[in-house]
Structure formats: C-alpha cells, structure tokens
N, C-alpha and C positions, 0 to 999 in steps of 0.2 A: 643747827639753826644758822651759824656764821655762813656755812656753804651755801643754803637756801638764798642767802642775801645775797650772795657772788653770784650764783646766776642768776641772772634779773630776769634774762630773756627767757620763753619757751623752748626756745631752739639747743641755747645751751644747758639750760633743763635737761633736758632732752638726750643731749650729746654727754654730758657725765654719767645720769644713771646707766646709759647705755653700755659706757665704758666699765662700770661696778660690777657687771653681768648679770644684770635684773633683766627677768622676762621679757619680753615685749609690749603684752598687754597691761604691766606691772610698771612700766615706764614711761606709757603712753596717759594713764592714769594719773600716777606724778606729779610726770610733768606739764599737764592740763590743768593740776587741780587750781581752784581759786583761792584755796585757805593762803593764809600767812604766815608768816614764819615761824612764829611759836606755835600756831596748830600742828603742821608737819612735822615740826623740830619732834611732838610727840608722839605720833603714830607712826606714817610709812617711811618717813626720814629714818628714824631709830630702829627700822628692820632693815631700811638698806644699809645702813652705814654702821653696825654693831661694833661691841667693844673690839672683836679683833682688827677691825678694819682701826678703827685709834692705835689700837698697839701699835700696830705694823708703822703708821705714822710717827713712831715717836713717843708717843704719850702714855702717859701712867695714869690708870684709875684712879680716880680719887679715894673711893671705898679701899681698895688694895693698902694705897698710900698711909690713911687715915689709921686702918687694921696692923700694917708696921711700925707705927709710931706710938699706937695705943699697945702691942705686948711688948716694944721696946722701954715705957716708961715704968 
C-alpha cells in the first residue's frame, strides 16, 4: 500500500510495475485502475509484490517472526 501512495502518477505506475516483470496487459490494468490504495494493497498489489519480493528487500515476515518467538517462549 506505501508503494501505491509513492506512485501518484499513472506514468510511474506504469514504469515500476513494469520494472517487477509483470505482463503487459497485467500492468497496463494496474496501473489504469481507479481503486485506492487499500483496494489494491489487497488484490493485484499483493500478486505483484509477493512475500519474496519483501524478503529480498530486507524484511521479515511478520507470521515467520511471530512463529520464532512463539516456540522460542
């Protein structure tokens, strides 16, 4: 949802999914759609941008995190 917000525009819309390696017609869709940020954040946001793509960024699941803490106690 935070990414949604950063691209305001269509254009750069547009130019990220692009970069992700989503289809054509998959991005063109997208980055047209009129939903808001929390719509997308839960449908085609969350297929373009999947847990590995967080990993890769850096970040830890929170379920993962939660699940180490809960048999570490």
């Amino acid at each position: 949802m935070c990414l949604w917000k950063q691209w305001k525009r269509v254009r750069t819309r547009y130019r990220e999914l692009r970069a992700l390696g989503l289809p054509e017609w998959v991005v063109h869709e997208f980055a047209n759609a009129r939903r808001g940020p929390w719509r997308m954040a839960h449908g085609p946001m969350n297929r373009a941008l999947g847990n590995a793509y967080w990993q890769s960024q850096g970040l830890m699941s929170l379920t993962e995190r939660y699940q180490s803490l809960r048999q570490a106690w």
